[in-house]
ROFI-706941 format. One line per field, with one value per residue: x, z, y of N, C-alpha, C in turn; residue in three letters; residue number from 1. Coordinates in steps of 0.02 Angstrom, whole numbers, padded with zeros to 5 digits, always signed. Example, Ala and Ser with C-alpha at 12.3 -4.5 7.8 and 13.67 -1.06 7.14 Angstrom:
n.X +00660  +00642
n.Z +00390  +00354
n.Y -00284  -00112
ca.X +00615  +00684
ca.Z +00390  +00357
ca.Y -00225  -00053
c.X +00660  +00645
c.Z +00390  +00394
c.Y -00165  +00002
type ALA  SER
seq 1  2
This chain:
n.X +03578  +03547  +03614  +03565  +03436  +03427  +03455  +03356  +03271  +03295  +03286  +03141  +03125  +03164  +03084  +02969  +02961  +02992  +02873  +02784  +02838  +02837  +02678  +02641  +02717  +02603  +02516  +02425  +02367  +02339  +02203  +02151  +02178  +02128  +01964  +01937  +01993  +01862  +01784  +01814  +01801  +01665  +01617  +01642  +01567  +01448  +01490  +01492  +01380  +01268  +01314  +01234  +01335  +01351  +01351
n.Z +01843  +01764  +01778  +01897  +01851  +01819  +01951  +02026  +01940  +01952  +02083  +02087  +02032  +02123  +02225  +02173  +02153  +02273  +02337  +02265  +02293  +02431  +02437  +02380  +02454  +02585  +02543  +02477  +02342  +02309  +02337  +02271  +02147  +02112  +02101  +02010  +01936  +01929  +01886  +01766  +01712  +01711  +01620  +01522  +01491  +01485  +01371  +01269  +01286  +01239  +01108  +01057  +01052  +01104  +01261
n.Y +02423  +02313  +02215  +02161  +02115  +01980  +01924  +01933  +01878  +01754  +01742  +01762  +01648  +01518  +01547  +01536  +01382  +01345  +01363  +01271  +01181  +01166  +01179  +01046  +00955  +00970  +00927  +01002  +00992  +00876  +00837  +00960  +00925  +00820  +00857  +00918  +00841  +00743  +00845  +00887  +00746  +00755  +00852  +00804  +00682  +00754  +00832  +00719  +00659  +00751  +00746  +00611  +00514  +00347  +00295
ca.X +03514  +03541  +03637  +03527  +03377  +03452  +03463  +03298  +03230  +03325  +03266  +03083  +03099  +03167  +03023  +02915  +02973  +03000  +02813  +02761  +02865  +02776  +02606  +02617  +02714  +02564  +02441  +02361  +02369  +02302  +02121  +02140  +02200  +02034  +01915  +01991  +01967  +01784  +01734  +01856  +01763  +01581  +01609  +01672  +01517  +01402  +01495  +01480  +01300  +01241  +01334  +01214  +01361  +01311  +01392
ca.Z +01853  +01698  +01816  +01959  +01852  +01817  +01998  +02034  +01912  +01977  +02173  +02108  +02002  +02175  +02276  +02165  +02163  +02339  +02347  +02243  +02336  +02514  +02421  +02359  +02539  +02626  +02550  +02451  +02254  +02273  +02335  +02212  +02063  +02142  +02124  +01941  +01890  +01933  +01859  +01697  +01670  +01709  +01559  +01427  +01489  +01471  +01298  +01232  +01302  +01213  +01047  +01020  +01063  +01161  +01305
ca.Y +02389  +02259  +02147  +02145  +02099  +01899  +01883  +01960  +01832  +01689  +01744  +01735  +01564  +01499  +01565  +01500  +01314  +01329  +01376  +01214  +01105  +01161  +01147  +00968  +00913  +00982  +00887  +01054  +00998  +00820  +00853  +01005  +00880  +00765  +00891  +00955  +00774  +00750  +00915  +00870  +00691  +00771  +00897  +00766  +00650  +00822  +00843  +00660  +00640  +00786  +00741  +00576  +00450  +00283  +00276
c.X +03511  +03558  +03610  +03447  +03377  +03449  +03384  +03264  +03239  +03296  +03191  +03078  +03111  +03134  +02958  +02916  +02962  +02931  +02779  +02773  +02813  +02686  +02592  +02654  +02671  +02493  +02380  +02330  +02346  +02240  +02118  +02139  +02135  +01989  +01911  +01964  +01888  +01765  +01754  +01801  +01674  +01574  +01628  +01601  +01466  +01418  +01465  +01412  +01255  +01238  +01295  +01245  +01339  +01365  +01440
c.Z +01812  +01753  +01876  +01917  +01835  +01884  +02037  +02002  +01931  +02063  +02174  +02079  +02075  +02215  +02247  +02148  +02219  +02362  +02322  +02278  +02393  +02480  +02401  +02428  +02588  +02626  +02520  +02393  +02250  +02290  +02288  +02126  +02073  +02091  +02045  +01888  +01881  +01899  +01794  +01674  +01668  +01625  +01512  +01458  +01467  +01397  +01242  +01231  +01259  +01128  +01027  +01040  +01095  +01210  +01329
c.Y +02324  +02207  +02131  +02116  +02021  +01872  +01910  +01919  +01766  +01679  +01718  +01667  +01519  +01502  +01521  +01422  +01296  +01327  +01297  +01173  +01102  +01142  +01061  +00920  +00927  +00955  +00941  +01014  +00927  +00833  +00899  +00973  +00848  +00809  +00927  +00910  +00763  +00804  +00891  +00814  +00705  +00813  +00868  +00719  +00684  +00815  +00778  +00645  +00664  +00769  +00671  +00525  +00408  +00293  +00208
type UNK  UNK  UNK  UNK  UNK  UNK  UNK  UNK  UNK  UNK  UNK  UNK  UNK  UNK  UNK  UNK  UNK  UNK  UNK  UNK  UNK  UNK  UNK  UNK  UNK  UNK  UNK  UNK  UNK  UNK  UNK  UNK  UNK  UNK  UNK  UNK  UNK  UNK  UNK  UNK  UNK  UNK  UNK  UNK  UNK  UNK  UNK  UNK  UNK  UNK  UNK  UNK  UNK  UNK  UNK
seq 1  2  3  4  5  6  7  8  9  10  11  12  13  14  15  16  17  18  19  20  21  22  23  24  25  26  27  28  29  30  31  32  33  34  35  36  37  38  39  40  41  42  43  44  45  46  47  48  49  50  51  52  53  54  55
């Protein structure tokens, strides 16, 4: 079993690259990165706003 579990780990790192690749040639992960961003710069404007700073 020892030597089947290297290629068992190597089958899923390959699945799961192969999985990334099809998601970012399909056009999933940039509206997702979009959408990531906007929420990201609302919650540091929320944080800074709150904290007094000037904008």
């Amino acid at each position: 079993m020892g030597e089947h579990k290297g290629a068992i780990t190597l089958s899923l790192v390959v699945l799961l690259l192969f999985g990334v690749f099809v998601a970012f040639a399909t056009g999933v992960i940039d509206p997702l990165m979009d959408k990531i961003g906007v929420a990201f710069s609302k919650l540091v404007d929320n944080v800074f706003a709150g904290s007094g700073m000037p904008k």
